[in-house]
C-alpha positions as CSV (number, residue, x, y, z in Angstrom):
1,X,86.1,9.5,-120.8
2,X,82.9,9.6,-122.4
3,X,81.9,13.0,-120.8
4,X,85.3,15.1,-122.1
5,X,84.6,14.1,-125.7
6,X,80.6,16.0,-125.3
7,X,82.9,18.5,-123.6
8,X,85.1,18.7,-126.4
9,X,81.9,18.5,-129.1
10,X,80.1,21.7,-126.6
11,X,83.2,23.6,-126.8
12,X,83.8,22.9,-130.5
13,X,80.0,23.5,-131.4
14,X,79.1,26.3,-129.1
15,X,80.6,29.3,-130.9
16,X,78.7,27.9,-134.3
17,X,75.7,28.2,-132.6
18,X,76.1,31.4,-131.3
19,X,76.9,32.8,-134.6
20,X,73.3,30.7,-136.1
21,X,71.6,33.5,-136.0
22,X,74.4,36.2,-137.9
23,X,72.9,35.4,-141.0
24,X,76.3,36.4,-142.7
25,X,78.4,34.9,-145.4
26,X,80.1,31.4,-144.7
27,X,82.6,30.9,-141.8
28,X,85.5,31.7,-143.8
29,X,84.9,35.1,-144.2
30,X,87.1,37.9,-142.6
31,X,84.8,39.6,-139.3
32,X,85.2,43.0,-138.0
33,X,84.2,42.5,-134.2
34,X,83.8,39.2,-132.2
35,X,80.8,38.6,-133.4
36,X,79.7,40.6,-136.3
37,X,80.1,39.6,-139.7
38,X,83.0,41.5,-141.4
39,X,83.2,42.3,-145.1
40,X,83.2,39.5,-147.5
41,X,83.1,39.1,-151.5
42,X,80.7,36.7,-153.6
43,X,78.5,36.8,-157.1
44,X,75.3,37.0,-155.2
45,X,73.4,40.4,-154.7
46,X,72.5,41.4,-151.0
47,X,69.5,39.4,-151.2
48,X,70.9,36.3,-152.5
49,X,72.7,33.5,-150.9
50,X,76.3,33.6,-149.2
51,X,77.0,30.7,-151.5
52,X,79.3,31.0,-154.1
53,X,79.4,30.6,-157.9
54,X,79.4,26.5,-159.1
55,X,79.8,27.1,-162.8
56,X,82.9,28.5,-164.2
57,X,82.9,31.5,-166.0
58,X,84.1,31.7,-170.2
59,X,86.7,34.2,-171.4
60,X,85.6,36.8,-173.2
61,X,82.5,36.8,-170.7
62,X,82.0,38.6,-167.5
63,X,80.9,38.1,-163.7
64,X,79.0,40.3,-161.2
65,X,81.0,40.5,-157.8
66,X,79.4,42.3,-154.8
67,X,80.6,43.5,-151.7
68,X,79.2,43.4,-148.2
69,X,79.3,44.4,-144.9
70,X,82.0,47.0,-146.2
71,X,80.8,49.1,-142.6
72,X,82.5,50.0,-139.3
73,X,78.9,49.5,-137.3
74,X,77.9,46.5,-135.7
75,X,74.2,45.5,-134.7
76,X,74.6,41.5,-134.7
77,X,73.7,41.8,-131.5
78,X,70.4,43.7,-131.0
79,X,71.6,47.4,-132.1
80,X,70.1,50.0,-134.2
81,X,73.1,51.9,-134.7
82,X,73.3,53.8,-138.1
83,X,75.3,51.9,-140.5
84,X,79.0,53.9,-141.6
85,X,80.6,52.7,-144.6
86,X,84.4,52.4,-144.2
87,X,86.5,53.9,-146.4
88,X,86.3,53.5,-149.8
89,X,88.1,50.0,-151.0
90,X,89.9,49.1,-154.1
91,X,89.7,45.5,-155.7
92,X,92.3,43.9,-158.0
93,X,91.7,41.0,-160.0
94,X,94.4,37.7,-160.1
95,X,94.4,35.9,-163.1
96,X,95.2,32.1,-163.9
97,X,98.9,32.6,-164.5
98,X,99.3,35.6,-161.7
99,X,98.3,38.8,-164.3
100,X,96.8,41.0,-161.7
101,X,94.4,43.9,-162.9
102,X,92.8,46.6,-160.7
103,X,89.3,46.8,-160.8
104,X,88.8,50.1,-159.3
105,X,87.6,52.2,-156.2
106,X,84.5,51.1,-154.5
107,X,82.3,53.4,-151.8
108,X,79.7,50.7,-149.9
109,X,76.4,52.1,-150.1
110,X,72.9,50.7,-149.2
111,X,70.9,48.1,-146.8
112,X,74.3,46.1,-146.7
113,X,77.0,48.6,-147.0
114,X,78.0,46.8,-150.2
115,X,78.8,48.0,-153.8
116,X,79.0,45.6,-157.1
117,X,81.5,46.0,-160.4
118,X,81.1,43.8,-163.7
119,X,84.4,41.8,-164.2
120,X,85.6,41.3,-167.6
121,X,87.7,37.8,-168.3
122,X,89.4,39.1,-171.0
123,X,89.5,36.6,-174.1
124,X,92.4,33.8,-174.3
125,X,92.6,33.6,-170.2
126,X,94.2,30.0,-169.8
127,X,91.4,27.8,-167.6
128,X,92.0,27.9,-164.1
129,X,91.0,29.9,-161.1
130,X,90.9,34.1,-160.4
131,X,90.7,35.8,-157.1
132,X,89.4,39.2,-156.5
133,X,90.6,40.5,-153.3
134,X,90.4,43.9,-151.8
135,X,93.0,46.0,-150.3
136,X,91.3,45.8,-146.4
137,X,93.5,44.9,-143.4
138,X,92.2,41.6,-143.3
139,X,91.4,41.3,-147.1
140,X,88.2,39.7,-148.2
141,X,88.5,37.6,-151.3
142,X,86.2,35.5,-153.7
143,X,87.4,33.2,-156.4
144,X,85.8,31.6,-159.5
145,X,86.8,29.6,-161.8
146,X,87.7,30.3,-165.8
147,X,87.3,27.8,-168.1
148,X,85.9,23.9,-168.2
């Protein structure tokens, strides 16, 4: 008995480890190959961490939101391929309350095929949380919080 449950713990364990090394955002982002790390949505800049915001943003204030990973290329596992952007991608912005907005179009660009866009909470949003998401077949999202 005691053997199948470290069977169990190497078979639950062993595709964490393999991924150890990605150095991608947090395990609950979207992937775009078995192993590669797909496009995902935070406040950090590409050399900041995966982790997302703690405090919660005012109205009337706004938040930096980058993208990354927005590419069709995978070298997670030893390649030098060049990287290519997908297609341009358009975020919208959900509002406490379900007031959706669309942020715009966004062409990934640089050493993470990532972009970034200034989000306005417009004054008198109610306290509560928003979600940016992006229009991708398995869409990436990020939400903050508004409000104490």
């Amino acid at each position: 008995m005691r053997s199948n449950g470290r069977a169990l713990l190497i078979g639950v364990m062993a595709p964490l480890l393999l991924c150890a090394g990605c150095g991608g955002p947090p395990l609950t982002a979207g992937t775009s190959g078995a192993s590669c790390v797909g496009p995902y949505l935070n406040d950090q800049p590409p050399s900041g961490s995966s982790v997302g915001r703690l405090r919660p943003s005012a109205p009337g204030s706004a938040i930096t939101i980058y993208g990354h990973w927005y590419t069709s290329t995978c070298n997670d596992t030893g390649g030098h391929d060049h990287l290519k952007p997908l297609a341009p991608v358009h975020l919208t912005l959900t509002l406490p309350g379900g007031a959706a907005k669309a942020l715009g179009e966004f062409n990934a660009d640089g050493p993470d095929m990532g972009f970034s866009t200034a989000v306005e909470v417009p004054a008198g949003t109610p306290a509560g949380t928003a979600t940016v998401r992006d229009d991708q077949a398995q869409p990436a999202t990020y939400e903050f919080k508004i409000g104490g």
